[in-house]
C-alpha positions, 0 to 999 in steps of 0.5 A, a space after each residue: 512466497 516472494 515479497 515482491 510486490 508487482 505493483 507501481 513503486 511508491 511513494 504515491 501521493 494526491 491531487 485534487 481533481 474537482 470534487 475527487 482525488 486521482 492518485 498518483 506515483 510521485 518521483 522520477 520513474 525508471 520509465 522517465 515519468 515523473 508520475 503515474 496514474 493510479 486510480 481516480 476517486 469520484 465524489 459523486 460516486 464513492 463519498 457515502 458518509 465522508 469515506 472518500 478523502 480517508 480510503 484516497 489517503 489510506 490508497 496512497 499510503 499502501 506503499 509505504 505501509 507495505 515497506 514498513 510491514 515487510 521491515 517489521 516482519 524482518 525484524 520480528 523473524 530476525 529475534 523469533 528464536 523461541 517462537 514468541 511472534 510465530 503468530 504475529 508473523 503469520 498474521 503479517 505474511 497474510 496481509 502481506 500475501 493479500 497486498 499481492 493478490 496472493 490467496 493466503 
């Protein structure tokens, strides 16, 4: 299993495209792109009962959600001598492994 996520680097952020969101990487990339298209969020397609701003933050959170799971998983491993988080680290390498596309 390898931590390392194959997916367009954060962070990444949000712009308006008129009733929708397009979700972009925010930063110089190594390609020279100041920025990259992640996916769109349509309101006529997706907004049932408000869920569109939400699930387009929740997107461009994921990679820095990653970073910060795999830091606290590091850090659990690191005081895990007793076996006390053998549980907690199971459940975060799962998600992990998800976050991948891996079958977990």
């Amino acid at each position: 299993m390898s931590n390392e996520l194959k997916a367009t680097p954060g962070p990444w952020g949000l712009t308006r495209e008129g009733k929708g969101f397009s979700v972009r990487s925010v930063g110089t990339m190594e390609n020279g792109y100041t920025s990259e298209h992640i996916c769109s969020m349509d309101y006529y397609r997706i907004d049932r009962e408000g869920e569109m701003n939400p699930n387009a933050h929740l997107i461009a959170a994921a990679p820095d959600m990653y970073q910060e799971l795999l830091e606290i998983r590091d850090w659990m491993g690191s005081y895990n001598v007793t076996g006390k988080y053998d549980a907690e680290i199971y459940r975060i390498d799962c998600v992990l492994s998800k976050a991948r596309g891996e079958k977990s």
